[in-house]
C-alpha positions in Angstrom: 84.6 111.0 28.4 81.4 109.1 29.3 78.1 110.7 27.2 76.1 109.7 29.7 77.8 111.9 32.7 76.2 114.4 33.8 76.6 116.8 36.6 74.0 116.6 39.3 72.1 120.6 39.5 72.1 121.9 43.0 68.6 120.8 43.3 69.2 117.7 43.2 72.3 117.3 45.6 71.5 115.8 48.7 73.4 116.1 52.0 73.8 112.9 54.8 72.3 113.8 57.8 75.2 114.1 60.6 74.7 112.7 64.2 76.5 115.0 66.6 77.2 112.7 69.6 77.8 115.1 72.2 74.6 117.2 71.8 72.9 113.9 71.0 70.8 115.1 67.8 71.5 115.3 63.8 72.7 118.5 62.3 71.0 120.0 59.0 73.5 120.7 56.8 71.8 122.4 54.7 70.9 125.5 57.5 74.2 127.6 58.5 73.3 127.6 62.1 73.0 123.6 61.8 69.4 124.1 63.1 71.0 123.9 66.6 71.5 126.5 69.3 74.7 128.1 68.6 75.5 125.9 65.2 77.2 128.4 63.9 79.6 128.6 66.5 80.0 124.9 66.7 80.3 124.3 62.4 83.5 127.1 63.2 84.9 124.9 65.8 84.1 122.0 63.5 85.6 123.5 60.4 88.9 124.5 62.8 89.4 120.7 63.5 89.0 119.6 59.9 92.1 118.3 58.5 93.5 117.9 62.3 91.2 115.5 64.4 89.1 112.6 62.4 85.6 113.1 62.4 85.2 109.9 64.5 87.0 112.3 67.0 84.7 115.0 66.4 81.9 113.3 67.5 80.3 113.3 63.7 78.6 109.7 62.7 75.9 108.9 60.0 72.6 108.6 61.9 72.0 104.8 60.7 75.4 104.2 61.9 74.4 105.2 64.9 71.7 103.4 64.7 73.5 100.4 64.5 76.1 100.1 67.3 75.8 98.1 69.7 73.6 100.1 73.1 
């Protein structure tokens, strides 16, 4: 095992923003309503799909992805 390995403290975990196309804004992660109107409803319907529809489907994309296709 690598000495140097060590486990990163909640503190210092950082989450991706998220792009959710269809609302056209970035979810906070770190907030259980998503800091969007009903975002708890919508991480539920999210969660559902998990393991069944890509996120690509889902309309999920890191923001400097988004950024970067073409208009």
């Amino acid at each position: 095992m690598d000495d140097d390995f060590e486990i990163d403290s909640d503190e210092d975990l950082f989450r991706n923003p998220v792009y959710y196309e269809p609302a056209g804004c970035n979810l906070d992660l770190d907030r259980p309503d998503l800091g969007v109107p009903q975002g708890q409803d919508l991480l539920n319907v999210l969660l559902r799909m998990r393991g069944r529809v890509p996120v690509e489907r889902r309309g999920l994309i890191c923001p400097d992805c988004w950024d970067l296709r073409p208009s």
